[in-house]
PyMOL Python script that loads the backbone (N, CA, C, O; Angstrom):
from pymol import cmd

cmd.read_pdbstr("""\
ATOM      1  N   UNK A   1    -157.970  15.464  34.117  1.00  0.00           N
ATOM      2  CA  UNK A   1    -158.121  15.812  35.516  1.00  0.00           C
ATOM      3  C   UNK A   1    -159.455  16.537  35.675  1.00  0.00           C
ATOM      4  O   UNK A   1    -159.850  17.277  34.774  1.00  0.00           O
ATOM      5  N   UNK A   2    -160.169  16.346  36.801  1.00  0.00           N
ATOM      6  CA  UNK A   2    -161.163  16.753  36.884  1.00  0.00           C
ATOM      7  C   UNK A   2    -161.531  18.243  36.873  1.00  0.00           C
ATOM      8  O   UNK A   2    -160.412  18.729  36.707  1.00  0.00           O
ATOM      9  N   UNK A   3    -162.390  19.297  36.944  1.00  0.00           N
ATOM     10  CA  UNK A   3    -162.276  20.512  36.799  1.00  0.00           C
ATOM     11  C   UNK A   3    -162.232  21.119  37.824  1.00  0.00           C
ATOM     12  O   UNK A   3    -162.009  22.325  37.931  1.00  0.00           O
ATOM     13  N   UNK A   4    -162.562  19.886  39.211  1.00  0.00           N
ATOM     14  CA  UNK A   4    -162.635  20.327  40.373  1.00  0.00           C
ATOM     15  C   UNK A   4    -161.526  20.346  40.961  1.00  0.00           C
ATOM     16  O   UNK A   4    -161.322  21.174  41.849  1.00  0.00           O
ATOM     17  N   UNK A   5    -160.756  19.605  40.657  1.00  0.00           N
ATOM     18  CA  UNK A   5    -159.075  19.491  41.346  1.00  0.00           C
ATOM     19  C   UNK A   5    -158.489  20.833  41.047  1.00  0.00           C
ATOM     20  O   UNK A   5    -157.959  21.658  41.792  1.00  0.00           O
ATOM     21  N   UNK A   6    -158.817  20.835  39.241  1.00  0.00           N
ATOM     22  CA  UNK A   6    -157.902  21.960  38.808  1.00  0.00           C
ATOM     23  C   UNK A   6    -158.297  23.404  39.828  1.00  0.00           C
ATOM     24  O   UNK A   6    -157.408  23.875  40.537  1.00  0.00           O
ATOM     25  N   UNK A   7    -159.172  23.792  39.819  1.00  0.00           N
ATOM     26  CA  UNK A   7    -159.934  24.881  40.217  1.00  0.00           C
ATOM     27  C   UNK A   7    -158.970  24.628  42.274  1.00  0.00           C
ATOM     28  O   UNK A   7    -158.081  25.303  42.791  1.00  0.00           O
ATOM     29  N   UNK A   8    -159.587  23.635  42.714  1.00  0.00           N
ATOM     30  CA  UNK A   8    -158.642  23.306  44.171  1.00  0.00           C
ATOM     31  C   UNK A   8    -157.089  23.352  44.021  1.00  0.00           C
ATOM     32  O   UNK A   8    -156.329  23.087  44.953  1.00  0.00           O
ATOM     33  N   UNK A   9    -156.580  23.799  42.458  1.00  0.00           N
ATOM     34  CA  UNK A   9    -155.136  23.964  42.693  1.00  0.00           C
ATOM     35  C   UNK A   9    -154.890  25.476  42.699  1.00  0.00           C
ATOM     36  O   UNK A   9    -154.033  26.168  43.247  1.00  0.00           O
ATOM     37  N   UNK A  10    -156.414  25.884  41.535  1.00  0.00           N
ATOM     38  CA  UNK A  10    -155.630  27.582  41.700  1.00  0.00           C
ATOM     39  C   UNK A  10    -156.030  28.226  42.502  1.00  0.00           C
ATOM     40  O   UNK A  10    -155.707  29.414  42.491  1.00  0.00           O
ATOM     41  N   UNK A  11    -157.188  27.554  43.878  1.00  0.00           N
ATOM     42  CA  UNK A  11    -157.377  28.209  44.904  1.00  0.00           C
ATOM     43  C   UNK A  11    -156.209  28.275  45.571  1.00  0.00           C
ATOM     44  O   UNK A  11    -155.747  29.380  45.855  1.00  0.00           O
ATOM     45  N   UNK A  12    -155.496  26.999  45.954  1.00  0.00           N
ATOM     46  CA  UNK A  12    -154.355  26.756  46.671  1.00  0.00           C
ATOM     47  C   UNK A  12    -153.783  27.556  46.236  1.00  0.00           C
ATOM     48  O   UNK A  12    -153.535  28.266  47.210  1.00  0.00           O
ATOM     49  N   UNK A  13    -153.102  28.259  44.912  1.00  0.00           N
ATOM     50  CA  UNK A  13    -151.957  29.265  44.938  1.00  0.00           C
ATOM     51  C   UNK A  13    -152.668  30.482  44.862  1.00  0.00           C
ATOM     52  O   UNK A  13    -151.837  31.390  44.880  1.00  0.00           O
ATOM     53  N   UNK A  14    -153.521  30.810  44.805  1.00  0.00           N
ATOM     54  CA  UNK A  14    -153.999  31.820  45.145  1.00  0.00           C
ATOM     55  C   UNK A  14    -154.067  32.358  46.735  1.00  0.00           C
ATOM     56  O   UNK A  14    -154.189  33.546  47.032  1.00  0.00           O
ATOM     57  N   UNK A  15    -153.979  31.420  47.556  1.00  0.00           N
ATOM     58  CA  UNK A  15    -154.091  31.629  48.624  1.00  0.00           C
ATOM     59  C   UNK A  15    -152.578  31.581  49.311  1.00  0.00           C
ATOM     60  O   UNK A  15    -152.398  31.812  50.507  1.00  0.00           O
ATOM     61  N   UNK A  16    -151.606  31.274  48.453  1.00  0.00           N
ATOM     62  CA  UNK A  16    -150.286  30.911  49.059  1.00  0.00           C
ATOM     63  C   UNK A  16    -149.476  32.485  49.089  1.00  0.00           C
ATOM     64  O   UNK A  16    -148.632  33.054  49.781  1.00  0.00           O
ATOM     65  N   UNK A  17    -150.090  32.693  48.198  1.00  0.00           N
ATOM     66  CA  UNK A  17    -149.479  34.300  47.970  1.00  0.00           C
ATOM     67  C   UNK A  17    -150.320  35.219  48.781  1.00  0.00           C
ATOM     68  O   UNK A  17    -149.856  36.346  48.953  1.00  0.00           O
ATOM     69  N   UNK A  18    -151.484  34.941  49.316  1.00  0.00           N
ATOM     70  CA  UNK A  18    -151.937  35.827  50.461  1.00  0.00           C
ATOM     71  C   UNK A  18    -151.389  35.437  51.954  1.00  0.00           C
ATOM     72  O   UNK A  18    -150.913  36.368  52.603  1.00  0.00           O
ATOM     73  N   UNK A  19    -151.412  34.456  52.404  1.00  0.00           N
ATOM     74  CA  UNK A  19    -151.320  34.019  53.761  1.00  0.00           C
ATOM     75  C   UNK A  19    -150.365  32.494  53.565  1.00  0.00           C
ATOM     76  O   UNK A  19    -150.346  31.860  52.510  1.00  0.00           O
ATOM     77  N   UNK A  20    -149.728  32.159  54.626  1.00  0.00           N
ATOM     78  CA  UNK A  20    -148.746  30.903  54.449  1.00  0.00           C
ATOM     79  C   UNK A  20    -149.783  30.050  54.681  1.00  0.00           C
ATOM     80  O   UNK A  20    -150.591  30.369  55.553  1.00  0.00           O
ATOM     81  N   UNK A  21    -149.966  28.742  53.909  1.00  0.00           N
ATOM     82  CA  UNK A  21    -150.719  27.527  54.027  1.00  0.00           C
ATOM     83  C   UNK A  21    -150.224  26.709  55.188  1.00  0.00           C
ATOM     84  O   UNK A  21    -149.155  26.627  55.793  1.00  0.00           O
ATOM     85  N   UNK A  22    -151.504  26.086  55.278  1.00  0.00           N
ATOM     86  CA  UNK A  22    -150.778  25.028  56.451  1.00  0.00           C
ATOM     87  C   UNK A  22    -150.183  24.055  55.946  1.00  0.00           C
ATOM     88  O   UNK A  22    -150.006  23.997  54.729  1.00  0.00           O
ATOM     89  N   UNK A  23    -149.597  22.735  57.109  1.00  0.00           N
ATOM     90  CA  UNK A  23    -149.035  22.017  56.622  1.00  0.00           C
ATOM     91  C   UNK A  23    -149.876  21.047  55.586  1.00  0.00           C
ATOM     92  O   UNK A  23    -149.495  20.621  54.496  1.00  0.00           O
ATOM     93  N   UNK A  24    -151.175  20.820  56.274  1.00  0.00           N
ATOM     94  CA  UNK A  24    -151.836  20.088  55.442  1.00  0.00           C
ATOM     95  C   UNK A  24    -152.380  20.371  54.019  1.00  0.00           C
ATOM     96  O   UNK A  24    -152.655  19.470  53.226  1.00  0.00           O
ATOM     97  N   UNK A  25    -152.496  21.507  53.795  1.00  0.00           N
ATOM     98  CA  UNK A  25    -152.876  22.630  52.782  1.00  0.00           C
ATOM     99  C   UNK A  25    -151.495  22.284  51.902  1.00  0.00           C
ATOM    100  O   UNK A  25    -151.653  21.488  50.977  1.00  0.00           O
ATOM    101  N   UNK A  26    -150.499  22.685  52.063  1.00  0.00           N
ATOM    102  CA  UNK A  26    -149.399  22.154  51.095  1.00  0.00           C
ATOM    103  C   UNK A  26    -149.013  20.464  50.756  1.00  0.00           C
ATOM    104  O   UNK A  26    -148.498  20.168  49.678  1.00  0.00           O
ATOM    105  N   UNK A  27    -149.280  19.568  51.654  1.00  0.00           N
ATOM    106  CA  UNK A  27    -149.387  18.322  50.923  1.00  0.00           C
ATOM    107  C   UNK A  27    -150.493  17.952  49.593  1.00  0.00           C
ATOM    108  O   UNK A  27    -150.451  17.267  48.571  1.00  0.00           O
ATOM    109  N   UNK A  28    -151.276  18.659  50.138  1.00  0.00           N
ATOM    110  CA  UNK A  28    -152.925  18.661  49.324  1.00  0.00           C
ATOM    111  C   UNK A  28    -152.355  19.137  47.921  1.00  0.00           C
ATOM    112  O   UNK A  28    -152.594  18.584  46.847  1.00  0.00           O
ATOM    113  N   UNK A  29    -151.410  20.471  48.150  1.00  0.00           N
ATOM    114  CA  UNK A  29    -150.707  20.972  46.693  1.00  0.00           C
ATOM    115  C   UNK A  29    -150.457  20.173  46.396  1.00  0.00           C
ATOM    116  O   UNK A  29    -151.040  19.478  45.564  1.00  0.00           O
ATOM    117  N   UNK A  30    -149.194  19.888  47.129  1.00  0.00           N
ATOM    118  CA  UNK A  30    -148.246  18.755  46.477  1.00  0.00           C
ATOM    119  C   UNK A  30    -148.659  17.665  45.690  1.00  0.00           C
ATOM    120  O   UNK A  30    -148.129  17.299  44.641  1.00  0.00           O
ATOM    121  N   UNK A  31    -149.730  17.117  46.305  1.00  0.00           N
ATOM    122  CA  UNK A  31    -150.230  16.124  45.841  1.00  0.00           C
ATOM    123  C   UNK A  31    -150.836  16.149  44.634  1.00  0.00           C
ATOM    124  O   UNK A  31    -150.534  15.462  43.657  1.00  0.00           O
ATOM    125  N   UNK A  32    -151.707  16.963  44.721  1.00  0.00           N
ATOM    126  CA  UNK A  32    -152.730  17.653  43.314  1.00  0.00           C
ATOM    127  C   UNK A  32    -151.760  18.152  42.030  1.00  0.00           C
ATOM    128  O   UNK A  32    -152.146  18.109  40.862  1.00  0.00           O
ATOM    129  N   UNK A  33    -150.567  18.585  42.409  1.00  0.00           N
ATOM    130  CA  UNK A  33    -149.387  19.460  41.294  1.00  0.00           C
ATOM    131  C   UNK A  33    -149.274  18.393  40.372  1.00  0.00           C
ATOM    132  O   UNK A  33    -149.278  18.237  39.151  1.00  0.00           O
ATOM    133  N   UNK A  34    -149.135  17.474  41.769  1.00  0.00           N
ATOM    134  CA  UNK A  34    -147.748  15.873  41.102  1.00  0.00           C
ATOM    135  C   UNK A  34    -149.082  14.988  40.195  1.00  0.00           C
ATOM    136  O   UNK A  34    -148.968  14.760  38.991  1.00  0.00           O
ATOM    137  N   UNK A  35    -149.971  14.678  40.781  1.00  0.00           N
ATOM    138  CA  UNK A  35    -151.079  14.673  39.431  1.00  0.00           C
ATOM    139  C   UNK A  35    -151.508  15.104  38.503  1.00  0.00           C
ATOM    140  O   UNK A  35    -151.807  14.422  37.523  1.00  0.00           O
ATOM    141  N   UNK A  36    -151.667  16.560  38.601  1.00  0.00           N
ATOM    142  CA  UNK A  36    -151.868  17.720  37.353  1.00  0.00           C
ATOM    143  C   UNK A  36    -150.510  17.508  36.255  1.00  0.00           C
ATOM    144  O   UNK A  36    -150.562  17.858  35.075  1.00  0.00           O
ATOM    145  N   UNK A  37    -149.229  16.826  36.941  1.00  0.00           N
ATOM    146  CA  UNK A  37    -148.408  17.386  35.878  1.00  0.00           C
ATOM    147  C   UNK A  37    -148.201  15.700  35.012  1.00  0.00           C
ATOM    148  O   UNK A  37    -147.720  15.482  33.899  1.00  0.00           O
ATOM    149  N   UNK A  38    -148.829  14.617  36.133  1.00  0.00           N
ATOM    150  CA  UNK A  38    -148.537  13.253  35.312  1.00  0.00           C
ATOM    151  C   UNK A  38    -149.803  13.069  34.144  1.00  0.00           C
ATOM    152  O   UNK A  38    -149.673  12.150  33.335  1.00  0.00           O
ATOM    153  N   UNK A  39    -151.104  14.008  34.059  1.00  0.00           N
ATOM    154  CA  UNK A  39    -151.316  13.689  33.741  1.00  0.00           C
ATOM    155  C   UNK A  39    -151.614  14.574  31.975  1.00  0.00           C
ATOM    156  O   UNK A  39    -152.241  14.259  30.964  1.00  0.00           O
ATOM    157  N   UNK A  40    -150.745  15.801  32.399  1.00  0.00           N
ATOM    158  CA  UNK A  40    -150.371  16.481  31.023  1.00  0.00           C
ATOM    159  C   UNK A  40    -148.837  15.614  30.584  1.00  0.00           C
ATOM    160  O   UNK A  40    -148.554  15.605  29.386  1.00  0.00           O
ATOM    161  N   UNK A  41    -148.174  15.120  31.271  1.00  0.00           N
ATOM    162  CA  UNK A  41    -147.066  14.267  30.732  1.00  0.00           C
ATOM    163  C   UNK A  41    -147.729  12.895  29.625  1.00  0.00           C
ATOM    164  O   UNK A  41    -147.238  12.404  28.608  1.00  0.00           O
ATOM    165  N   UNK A  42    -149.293  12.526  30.510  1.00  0.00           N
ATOM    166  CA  UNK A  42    -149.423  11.256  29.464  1.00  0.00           C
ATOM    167  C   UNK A  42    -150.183  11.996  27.992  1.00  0.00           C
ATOM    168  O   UNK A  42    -150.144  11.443  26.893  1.00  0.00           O
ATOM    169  N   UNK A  43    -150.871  13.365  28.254  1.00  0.00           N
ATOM    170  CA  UNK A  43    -151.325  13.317  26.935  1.00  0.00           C
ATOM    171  C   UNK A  43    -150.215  13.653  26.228  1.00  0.00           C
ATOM    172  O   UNK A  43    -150.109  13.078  25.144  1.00  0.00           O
ATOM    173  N   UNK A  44    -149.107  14.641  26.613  1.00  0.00           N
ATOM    174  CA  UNK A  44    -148.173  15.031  25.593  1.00  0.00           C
ATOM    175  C   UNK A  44    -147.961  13.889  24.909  1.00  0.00           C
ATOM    176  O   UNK A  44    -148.137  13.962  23.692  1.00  0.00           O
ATOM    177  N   UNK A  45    -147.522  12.514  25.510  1.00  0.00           N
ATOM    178  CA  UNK A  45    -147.108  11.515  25.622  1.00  0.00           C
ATOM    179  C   UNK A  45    -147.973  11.097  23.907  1.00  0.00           C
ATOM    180  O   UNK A  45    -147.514  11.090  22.765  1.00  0.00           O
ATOM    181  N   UNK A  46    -149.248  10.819  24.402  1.00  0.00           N
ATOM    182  CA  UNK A  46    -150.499  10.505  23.325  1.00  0.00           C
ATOM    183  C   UNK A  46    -150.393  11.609  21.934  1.00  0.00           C
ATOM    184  O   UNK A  46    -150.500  11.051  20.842  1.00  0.00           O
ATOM    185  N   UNK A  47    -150.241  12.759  21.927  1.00  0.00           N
ATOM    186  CA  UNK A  47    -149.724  13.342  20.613  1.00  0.00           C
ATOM    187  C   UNK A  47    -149.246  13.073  20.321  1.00  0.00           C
ATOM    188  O   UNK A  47    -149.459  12.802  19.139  1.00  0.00           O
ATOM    189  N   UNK A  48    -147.107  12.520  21.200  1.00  0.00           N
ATOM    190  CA  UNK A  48    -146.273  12.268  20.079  1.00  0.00           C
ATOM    191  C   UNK A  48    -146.408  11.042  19.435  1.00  0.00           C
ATOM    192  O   UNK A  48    -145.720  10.826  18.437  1.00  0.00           O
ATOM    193  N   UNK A  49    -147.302  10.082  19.911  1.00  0.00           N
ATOM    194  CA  UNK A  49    -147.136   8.923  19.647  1.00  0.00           C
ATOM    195  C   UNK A  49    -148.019   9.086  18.089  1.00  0.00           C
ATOM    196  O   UNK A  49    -147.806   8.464  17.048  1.00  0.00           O
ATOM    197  N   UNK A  50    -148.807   9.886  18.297  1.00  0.00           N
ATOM    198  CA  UNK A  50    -149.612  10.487  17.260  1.00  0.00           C
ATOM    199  C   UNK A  50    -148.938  11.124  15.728  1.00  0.00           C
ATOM    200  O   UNK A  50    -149.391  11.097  14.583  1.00  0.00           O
ATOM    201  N   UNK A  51    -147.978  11.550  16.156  1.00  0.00           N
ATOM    202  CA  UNK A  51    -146.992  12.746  15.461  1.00  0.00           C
ATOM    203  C   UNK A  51    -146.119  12.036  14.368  1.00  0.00           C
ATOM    204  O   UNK A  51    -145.374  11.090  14.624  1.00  0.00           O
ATOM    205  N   UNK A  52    -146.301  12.643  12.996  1.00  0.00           N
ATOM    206  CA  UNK A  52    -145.275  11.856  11.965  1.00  0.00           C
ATOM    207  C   UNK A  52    -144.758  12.851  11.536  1.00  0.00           C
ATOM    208  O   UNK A  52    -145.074  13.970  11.942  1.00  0.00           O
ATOM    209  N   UNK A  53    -143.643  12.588  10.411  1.00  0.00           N
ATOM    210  CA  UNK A  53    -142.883  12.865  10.148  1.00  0.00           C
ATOM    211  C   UNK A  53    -142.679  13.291   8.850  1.00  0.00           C
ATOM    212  O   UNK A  53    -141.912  12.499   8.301  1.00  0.00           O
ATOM    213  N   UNK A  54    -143.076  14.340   7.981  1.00  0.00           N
ATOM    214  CA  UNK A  54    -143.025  14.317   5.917  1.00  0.00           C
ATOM    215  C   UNK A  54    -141.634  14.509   5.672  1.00  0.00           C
ATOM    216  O   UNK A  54    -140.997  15.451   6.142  1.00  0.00           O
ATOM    217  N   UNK A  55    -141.156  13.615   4.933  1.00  0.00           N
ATOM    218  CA  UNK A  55    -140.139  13.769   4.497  1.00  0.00           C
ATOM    219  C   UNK A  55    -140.081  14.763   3.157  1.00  0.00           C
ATOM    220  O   UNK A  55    -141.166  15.022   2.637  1.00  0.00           O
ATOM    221  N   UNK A  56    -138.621  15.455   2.447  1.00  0.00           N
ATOM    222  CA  UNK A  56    -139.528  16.198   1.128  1.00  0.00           C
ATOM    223  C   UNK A  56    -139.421  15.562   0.297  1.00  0.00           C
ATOM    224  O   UNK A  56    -139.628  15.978  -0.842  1.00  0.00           O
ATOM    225  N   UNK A  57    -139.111  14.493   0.516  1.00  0.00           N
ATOM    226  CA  UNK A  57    -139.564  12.880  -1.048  1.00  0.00           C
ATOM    227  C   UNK A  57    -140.527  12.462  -0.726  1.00  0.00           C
ATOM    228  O   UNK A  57    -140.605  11.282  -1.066  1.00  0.00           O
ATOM    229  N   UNK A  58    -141.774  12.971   0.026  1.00  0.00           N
ATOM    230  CA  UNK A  58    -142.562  12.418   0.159  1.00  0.00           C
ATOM    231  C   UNK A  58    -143.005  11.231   1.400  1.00  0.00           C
ATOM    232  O   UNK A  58    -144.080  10.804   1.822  1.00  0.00           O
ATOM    233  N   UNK A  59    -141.904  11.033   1.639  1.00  0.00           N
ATOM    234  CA  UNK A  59    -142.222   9.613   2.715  1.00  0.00           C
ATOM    235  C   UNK A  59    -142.456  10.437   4.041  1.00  0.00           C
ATOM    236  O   UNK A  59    -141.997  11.535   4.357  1.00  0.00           O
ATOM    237  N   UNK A  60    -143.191   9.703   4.633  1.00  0.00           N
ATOM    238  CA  UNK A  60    -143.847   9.318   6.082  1.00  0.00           C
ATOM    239  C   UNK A  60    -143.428   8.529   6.920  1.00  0.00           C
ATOM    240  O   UNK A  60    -143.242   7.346   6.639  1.00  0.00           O
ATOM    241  N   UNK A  61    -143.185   9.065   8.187  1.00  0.00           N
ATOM    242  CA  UNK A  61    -142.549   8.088   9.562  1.00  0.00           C
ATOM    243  C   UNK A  61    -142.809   8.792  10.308  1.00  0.00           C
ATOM    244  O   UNK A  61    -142.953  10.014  10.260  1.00  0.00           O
ATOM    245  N   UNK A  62    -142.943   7.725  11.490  1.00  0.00           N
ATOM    246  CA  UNK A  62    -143.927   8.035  12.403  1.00  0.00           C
ATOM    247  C   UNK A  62    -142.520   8.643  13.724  1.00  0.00           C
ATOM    248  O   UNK A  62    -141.461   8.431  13.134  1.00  0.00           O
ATOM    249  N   UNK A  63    -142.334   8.989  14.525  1.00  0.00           N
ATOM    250  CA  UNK A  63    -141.867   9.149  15.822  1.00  0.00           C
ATOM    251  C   UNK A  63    -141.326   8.569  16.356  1.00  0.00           C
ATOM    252  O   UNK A  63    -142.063   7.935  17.110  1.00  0.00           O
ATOM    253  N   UNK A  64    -139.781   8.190  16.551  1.00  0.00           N
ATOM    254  CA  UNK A  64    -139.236   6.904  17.837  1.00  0.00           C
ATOM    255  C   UNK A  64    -138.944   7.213  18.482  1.00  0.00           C
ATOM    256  O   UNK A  64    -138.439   8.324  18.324  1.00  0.00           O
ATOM    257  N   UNK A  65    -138.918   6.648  19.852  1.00  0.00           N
ATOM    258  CA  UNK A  65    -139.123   7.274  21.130  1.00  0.00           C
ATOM    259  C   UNK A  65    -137.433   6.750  21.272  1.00  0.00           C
ATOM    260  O   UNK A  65    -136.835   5.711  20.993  1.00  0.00           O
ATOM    261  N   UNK A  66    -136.999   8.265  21.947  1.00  0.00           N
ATOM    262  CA  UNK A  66    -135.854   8.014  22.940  1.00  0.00           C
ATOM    263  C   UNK A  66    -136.063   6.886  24.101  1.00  0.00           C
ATOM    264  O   UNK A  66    -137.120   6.512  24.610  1.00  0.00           O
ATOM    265  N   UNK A  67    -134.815   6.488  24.341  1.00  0.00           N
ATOM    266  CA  UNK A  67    -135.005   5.520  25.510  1.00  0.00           C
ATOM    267  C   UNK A  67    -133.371   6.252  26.367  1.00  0.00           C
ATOM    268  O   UNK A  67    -132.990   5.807  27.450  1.00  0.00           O
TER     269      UNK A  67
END
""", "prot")
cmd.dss("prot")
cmd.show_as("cartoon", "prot")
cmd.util.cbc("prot")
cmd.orient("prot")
C-alpha cells in the first residue's frame, strides 16, 4: 500500500477522536481500512506459503492450507 494512503488513514483516525467525520470522510476510512487490511491478508498469505515445517528426524514439509 502506498505510504500515502497509509499516512491518509492515520490522519483519518486521528481526526475521528478529535471532531466527528463526515459522512464522506468515513467512507474514505472505510474504504482505505478494507484495503489496508486485504492487503496485509495477501502478504501474511505469501509467508505462509513460504513457511516449512522441521521435523526432529529431520524431514521438511512445507504448509497445507486449510480449506
Amino acid at each position: 500500500m502506498e505510504k500515502a494512503k497509509v499516512e491518509r488513514i492515520n490522519y483519518l483516525a486521528r481526526e475521528s477522536k478529535v471532531r466527528e467525520l463526515t459522512a464522506e470522510e468515513k467512507a474514505e476510512q472505510a474504504e482505505l481500512r478494507k484495503e489496508y487490511l486485504a492487503d496485509i491478508r495477501a502478504s501474511f498469505g505469501g509467508m505462509l506459503d513460504n513457511t516449512v515445517i522441521k521435523r526432529p528426524d529431520g524431514s521438511v514439509e512445507k504448509l497445507k492450507k486449510n480449506k
